[in-house]
N, C-alpha and C positions, 0 to 999 in steps of 0.2 A: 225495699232494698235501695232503690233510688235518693232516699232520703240518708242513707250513708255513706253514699258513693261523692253524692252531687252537694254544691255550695250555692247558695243562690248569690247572685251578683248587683250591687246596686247598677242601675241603668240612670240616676236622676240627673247625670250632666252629660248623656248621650247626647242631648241637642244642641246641646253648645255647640259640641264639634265632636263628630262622631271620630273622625284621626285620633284625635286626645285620648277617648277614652278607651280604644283601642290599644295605644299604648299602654296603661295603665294596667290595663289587665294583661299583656304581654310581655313587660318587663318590671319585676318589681326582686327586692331583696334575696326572694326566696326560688324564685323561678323565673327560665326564660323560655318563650314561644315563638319560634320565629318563623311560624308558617302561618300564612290566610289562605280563608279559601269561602269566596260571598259569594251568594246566588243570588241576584237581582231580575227583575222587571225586563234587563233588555242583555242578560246573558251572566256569563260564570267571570268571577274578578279573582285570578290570585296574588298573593302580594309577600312579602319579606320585611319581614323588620331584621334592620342590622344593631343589634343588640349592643355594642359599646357605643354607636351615635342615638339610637331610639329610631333613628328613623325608617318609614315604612315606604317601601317601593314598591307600586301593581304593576301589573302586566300593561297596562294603556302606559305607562308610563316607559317601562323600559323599552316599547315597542310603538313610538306615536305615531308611524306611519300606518300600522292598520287599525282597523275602527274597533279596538276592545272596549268594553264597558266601563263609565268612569264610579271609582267607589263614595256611592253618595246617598247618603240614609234617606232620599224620598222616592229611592228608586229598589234601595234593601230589602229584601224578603230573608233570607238568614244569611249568618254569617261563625264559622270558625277561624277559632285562632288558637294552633295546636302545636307543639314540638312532644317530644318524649317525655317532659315532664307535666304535663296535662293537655287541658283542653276548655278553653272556653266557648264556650256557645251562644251566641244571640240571634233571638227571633224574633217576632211581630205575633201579637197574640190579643187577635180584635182592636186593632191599632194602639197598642200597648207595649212597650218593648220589652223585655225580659232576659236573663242571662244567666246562665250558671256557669261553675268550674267544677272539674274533674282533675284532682291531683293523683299523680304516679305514686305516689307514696300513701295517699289513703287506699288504693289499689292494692299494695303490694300487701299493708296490712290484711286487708280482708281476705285477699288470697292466701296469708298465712295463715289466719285463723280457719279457711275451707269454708268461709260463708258464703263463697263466690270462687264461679271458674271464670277461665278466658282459651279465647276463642279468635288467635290471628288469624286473619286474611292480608294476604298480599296482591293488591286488585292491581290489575293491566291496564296502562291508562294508553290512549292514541298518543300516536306518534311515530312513526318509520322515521324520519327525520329532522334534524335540526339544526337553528343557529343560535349561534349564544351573544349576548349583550349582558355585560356585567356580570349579575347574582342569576340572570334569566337564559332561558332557553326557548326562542319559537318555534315551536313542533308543529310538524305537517304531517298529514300520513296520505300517503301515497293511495289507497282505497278509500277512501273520505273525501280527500279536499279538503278537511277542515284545517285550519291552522290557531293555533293558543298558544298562550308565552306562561311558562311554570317555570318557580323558584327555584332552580337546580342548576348544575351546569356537570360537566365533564363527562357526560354521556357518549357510548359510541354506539354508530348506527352501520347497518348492513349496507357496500354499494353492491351488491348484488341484488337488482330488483326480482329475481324469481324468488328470493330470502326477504321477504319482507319482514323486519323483526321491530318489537316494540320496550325499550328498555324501560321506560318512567315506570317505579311501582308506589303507590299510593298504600301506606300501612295502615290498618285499621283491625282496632280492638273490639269485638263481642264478647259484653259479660252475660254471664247467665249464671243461675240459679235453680234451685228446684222445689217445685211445690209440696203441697201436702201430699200429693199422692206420688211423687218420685219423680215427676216425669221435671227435666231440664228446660227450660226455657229464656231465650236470650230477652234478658228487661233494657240493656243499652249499649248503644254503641259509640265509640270516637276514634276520631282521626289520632294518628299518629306519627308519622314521620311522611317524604317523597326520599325515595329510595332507586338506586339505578340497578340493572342486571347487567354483567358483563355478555358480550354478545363470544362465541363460540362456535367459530365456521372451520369445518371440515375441506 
């Protein structure tokens, strides 16, 4: 089932300039992607491509005064780059890089024909609070300590600290399938959108 879902992606001018090809699979004629989201060696990198310029903005970047990770393929371990209309994937596979896409619309067909279900989750990401700089938002949350800069903005946050609430939701698709013997099982997953909840105080 993977093999009708997924496209495999040439990787062969990743080293030129991993930025480039980034782009490339992010904005082309037929599709735009304008969410990242990298796990590296020395933390989590997200980033924005603004889609009428190409260009791609991380978190180190809208936020240089704290130390976030800078986006750089000797440090890459995977990497997404997803909006509503798919989802590209690049990994490291025995020092080999590799890549595929997930399109919405070969989705939608299989869904029609019932070869394939789906399976939203809307996952709670940290954050009680935030500030914005440009496309970005630095989230802190107030039980953590942590603090991370995500592609979003216009979020509203609880002053009520006995209300600690968490608006950022991270959208995410489960396909599944079912075997020979009936039973369901989920063969893939992809990112899909960053999404806000409105908050709702009594």
């Amino acid at each position: 089932m993977n093999q009708d879902l997924c496209q495999e992606v040439s990787t062969q001018t990743i080293e030129q300039s991993l930025e480039d090809w980034l782009k490339q699979q992010a904005i082309t004629k037929d599709y735009q992607l304008r969410y990242v989201l990298a796990h590296a060696e020395d933390g989590v990198i997200w980033g924005h491509f603004e889609v009428d310029s190409g260009i791609l903005e991380t978190s180190d970047q809208a936020f240089p005064k704290y130390d976030f990770p800078t986006l750089r393929l000797s440090t890459l371990q995977q990497c997404r780059i997803f909006g509503e209309a798919g989802e590209v994937l690049l990994w490291n596979s025995n020092g080999k890089w590799r890549s595929r896409l997930i399109l919405q619309s070969q989705v939608s067909e299989l869904l029609k024909q019932e070869k394939i279900g789906l399976i939203p989750e809307s996952q709670i990401l940290w954050g009680t609070q935030g500030k914005e700089n440009g496309n970005f938002t630095l989230l802190s949350d107030g039980s953590q300590g942590l603090k991370y800069a995500a592609p979003i903005t216009g979020m509203t946050f609880s002053q009520d600290k006995q209300k600690q609430y968490r608006p950022l939701r991270l959208e995410i698709h489960h396909y599944f399938c079912y075997d020979q013997d009936g039973v369901a099982r989920i063969f893939l997953s992809r990112l899909v959108s960053l999404t806000k909840e409105k908050i709702y105080e009594s």
